[in-house]
N, C-alpha and C positions, 0 to 999 in steps of 0.2 A: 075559246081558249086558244092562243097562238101556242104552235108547235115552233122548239127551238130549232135554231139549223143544224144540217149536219152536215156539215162543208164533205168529208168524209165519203158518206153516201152520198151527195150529189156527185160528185168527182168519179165515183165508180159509174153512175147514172149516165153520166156524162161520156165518160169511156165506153159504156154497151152502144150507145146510141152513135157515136163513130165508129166501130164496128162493124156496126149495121151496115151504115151508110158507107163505110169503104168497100162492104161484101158488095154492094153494087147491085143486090138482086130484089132489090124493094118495088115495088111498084111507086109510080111516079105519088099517087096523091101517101099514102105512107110514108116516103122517103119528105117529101115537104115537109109533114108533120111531123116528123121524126126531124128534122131541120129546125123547125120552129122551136119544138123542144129543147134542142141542145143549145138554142141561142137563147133562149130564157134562162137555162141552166148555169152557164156560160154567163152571162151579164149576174146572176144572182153571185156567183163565186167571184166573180169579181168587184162586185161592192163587199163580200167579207172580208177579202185582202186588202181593200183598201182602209176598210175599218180600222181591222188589226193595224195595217200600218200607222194608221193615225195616231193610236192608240201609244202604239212602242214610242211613236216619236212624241209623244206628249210625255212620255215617261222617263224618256232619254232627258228630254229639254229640263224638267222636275228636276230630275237627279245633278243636273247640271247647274244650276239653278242651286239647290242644297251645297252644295262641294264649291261653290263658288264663294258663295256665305261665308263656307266653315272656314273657307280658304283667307276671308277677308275677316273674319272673326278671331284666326290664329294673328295676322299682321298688329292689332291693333295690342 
């Protein structure tokens, strides 16, 4: 079963683990992995916002597209 995302929780996820890494007191192989992590976190949150963007913008262009119509349907 895929779990949905939680852009949400990863974002706070994402916040601890900079945190950490700015606390400065990790041990070197920790702080890597703790690195890795927040760049997977990081790349996953940023294909969400690109989605969404895609998303809005294909709903803008629709709506535009409608109104354009209705626009050329009042003319005639």
């Amino acid at each position: 079963m895929t779990e949905e995302f939680d852009f949400e929780k990863n974002m706070k996820n994402l916040k601890q683990i900079v945190s950490k890494l700015e606390n400065g007191d990790l041990p070197i192989d920790e702080a890597l992995k703790n690195f890795e992590q927040g760049v997977k976190i990081s790349s996953s949150l940023k294909k969400y916002l690109d989605d969404a963007q895609k998303k809005i913008d294909e709903n803008l262009s629709q709506l535009n597209l409608d109104s354009q119509r209705k626009g050329d349907q009042d003319e005639v």
